[in-house]
Residue frames as a rotation matrix with the C-alpha (Angstrom) as fourth column:
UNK 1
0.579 0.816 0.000 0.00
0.816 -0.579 0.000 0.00
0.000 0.000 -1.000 0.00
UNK 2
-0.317 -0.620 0.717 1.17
0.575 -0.727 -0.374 3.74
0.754 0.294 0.588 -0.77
UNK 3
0.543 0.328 -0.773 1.81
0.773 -0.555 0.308 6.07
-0.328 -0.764 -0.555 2.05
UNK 4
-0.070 -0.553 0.830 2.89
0.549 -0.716 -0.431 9.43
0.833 0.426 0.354 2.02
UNK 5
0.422 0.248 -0.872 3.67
0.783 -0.585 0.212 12.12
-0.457 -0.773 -0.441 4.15
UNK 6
0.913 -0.008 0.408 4.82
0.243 -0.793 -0.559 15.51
0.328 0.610 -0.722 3.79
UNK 7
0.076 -0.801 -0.594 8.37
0.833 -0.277 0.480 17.12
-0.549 -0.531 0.646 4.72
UNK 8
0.848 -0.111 0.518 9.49
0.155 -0.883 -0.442 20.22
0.506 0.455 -0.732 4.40
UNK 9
-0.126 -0.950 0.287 12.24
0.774 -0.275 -0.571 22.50
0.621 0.151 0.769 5.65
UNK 10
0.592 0.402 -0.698 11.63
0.757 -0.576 0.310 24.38
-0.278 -0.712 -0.645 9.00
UNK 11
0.505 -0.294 0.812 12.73
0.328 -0.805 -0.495 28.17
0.798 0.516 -0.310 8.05
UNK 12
0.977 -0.211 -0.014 13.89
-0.083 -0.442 0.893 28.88
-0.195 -0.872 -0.449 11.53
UNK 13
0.119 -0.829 0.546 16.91
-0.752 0.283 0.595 26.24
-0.648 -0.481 -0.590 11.32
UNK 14
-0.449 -0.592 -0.669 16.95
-0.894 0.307 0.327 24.67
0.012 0.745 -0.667 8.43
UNK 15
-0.704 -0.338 0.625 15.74
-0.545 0.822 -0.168 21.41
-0.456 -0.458 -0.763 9.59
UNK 16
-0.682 0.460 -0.569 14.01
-0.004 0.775 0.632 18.35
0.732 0.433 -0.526 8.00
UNK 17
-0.765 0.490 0.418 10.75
-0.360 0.214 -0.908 18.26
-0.534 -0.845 0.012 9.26
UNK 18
-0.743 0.557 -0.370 7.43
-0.040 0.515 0.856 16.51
0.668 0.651 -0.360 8.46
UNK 19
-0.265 0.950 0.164 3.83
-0.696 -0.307 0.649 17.56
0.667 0.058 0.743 8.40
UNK 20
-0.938 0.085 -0.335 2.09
0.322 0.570 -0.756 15.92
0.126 -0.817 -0.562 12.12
UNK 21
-0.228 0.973 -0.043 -1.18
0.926 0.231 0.298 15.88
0.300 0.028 -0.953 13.65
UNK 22
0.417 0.403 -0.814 -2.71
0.845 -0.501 0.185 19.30
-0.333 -0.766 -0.550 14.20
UNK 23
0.892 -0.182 0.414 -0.83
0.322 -0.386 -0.864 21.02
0.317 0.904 -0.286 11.71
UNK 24
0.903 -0.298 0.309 2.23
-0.333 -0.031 0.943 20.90
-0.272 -0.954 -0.127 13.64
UNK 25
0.642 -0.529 -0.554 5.89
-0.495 0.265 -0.827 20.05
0.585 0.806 -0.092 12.56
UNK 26
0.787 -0.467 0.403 7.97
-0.225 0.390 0.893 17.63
-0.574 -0.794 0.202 14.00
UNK 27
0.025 -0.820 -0.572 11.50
-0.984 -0.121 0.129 16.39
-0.175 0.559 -0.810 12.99
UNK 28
-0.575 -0.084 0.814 10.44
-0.341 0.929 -0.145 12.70
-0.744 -0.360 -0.563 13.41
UNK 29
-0.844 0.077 -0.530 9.67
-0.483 0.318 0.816 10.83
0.232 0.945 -0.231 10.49
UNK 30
-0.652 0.606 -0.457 7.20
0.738 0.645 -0.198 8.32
0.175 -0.466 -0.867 12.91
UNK 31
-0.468 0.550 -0.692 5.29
0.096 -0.746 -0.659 11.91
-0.879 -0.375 0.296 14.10
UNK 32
-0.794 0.286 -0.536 4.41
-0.570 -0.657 0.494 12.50
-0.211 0.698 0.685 10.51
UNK 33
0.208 0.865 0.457 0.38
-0.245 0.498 -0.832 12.03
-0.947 0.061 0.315 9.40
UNK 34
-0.935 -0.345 0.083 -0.08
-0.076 0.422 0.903 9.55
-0.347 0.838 -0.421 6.19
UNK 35
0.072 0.734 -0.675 -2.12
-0.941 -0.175 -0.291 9.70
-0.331 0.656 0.678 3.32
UNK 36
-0.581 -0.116 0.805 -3.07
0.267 0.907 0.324 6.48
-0.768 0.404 -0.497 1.73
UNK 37
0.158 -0.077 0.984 -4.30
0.953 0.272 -0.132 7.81
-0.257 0.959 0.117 -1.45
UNK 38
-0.492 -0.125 0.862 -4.59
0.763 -0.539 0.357 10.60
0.420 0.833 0.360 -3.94
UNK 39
0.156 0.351 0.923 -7.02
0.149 -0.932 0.329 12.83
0.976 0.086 -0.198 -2.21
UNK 40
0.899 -0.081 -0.430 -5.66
0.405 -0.216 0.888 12.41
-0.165 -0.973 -0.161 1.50
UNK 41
0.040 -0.956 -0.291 -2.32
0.930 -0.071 0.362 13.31
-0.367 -0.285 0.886 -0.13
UNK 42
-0.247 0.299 0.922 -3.65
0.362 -0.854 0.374 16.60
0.899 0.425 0.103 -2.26
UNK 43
0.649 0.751 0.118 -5.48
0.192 -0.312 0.931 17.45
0.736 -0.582 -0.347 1.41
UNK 44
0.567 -0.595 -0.570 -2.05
0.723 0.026 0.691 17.07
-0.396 -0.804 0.445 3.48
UNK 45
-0.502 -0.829 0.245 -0.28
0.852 -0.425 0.307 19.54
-0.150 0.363 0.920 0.85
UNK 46
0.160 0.767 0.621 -3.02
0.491 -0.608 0.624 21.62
0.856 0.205 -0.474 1.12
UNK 47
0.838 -0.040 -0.544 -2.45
0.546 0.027 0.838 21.72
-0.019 -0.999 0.045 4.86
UNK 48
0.335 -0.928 -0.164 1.14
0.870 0.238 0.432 22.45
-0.361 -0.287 0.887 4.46
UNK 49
-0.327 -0.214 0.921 0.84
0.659 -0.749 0.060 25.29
0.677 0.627 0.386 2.11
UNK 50
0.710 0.588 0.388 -0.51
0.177 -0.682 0.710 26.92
0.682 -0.435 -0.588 5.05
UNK 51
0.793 -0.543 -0.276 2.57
0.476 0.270 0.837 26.70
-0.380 -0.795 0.472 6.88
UNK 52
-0.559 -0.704 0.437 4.87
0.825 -0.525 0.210 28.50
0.082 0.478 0.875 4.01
UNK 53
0.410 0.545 0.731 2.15
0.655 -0.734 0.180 31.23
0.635 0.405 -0.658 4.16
UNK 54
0.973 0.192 -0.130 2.54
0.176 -0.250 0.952 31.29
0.150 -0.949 -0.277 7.86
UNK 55
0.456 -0.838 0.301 6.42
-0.720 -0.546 -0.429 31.67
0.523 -0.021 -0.852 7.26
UNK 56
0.404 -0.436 0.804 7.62
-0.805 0.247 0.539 28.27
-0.434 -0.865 -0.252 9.20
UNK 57
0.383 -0.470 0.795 8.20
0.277 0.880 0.387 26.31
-0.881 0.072 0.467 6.66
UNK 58
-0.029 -0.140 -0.990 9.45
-0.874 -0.476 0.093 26.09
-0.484 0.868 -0.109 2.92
UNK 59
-0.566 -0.476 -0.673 9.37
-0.788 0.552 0.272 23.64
0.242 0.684 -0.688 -0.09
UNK 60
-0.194 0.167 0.967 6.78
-0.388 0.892 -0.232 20.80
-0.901 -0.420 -0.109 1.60
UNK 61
-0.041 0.356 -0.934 5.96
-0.892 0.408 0.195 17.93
0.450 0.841 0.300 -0.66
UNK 62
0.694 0.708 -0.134 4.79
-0.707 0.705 0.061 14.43
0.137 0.053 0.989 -1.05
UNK 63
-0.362 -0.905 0.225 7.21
-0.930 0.335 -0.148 11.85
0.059 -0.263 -0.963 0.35
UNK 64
0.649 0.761 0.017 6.26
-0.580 0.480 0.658 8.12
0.492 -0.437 0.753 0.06
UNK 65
-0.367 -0.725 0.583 7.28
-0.929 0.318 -0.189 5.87
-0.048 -0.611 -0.790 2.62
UNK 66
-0.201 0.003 -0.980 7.45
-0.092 0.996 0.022 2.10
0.975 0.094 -0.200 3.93
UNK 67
0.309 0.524 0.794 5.82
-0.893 -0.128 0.432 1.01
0.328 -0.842 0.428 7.17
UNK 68
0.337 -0.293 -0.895 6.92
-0.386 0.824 -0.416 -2.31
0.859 0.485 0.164 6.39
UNK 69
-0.213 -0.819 -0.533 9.03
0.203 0.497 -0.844 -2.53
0.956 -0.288 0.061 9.82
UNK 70
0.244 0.362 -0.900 7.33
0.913 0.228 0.339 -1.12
0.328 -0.904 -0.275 11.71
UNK 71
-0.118 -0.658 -0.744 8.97
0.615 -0.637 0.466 2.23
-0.780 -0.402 0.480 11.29
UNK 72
0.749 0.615 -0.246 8.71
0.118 -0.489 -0.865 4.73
-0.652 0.619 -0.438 8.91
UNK 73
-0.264 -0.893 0.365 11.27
0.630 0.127 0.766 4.19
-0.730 0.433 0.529 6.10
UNK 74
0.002 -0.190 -0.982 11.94
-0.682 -0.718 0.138 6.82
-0.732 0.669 -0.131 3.03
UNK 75
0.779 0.003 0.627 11.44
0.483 0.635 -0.603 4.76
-0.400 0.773 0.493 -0.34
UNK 76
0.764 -0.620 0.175 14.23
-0.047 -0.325 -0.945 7.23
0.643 0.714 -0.277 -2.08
UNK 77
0.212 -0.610 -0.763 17.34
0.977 0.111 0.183 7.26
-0.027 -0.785 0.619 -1.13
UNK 78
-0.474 -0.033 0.880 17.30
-0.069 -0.995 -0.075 11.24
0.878 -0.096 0.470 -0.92
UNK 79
0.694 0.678 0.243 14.36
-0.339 0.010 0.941 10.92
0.635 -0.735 0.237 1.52
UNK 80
0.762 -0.167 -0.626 16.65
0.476 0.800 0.365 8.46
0.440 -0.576 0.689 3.34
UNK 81
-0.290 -0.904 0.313 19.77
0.651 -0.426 -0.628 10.80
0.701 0.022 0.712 3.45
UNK 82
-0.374 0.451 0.810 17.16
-0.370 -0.874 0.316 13.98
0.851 -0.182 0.493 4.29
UNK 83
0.628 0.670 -0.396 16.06
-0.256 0.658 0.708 11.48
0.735 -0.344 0.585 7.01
UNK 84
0.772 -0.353 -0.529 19.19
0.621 0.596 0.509 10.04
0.136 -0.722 0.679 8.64
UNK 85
0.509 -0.832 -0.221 22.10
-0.769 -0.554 0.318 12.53
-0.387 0.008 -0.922 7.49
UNK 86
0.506 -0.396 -0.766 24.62
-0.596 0.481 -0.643 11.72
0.623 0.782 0.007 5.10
UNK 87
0.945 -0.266 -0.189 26.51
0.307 0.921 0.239 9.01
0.111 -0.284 0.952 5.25
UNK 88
0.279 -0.918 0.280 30.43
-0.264 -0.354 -0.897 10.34
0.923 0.177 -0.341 6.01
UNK 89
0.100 -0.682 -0.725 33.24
0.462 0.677 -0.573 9.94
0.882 -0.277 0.382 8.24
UNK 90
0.948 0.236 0.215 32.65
-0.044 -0.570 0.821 11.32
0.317 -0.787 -0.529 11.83
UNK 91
0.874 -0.481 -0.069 35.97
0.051 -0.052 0.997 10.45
-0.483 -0.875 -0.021 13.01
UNK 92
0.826 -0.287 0.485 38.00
0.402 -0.302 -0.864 12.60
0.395 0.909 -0.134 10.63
UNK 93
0.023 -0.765 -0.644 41.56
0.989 -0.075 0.124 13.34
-0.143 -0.640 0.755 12.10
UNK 94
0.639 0.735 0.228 41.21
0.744 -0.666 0.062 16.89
0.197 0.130 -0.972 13.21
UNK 95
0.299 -0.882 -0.365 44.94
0.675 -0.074 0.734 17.50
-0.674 -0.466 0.573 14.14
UNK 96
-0.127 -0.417 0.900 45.49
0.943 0.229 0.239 18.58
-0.306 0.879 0.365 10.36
């Protein structure tokens, strides 16, 4: 089955965030409400455009995901990046 949620870009701080209950942003992928077709997902970007009006967010769109585990998983691997943070070396030698 296709889910979606929404994510955007919180204008304060930059941050990945995605479209919760109550019209509310959170940074948690699990917080975000799903659409299981076409017109719950037209009704959640509807929702969201009220948030860029309102100045807190920027850029939402349609994101689908996987529930599959029990978790919410990104299907792209963009989503997945924009999700976890990239994938790089934390324990660059900083001496240099």
């Amino acid at each position: 089955m296709k889910l979606e949620i929404v994510s955007a870009n919180r204008l304060t701080d930059g941050r990945v965030v995605y479209l919760s209950h109550g019209g509310r942003w959170s940074e948690k992928i699990v917080d975000g409400r799903t659409a299981r077709n076409d017109k719950e997902s037209a009704a959640l970007l509807t929702e969201a455009e009220a948030s860029v009006a309102k100045c807190l967010v920027i850029d939402p769109y349609l994101l689908t995901i996987s529930d599959e585990t029990g978790a919410f998983t990104a299907m792209r691997l963009r989503e997945r990046i924009r999700q976890f943070g990239p994938k790089v070396n934390q324990t660059l030698d900083q001496s240099v």
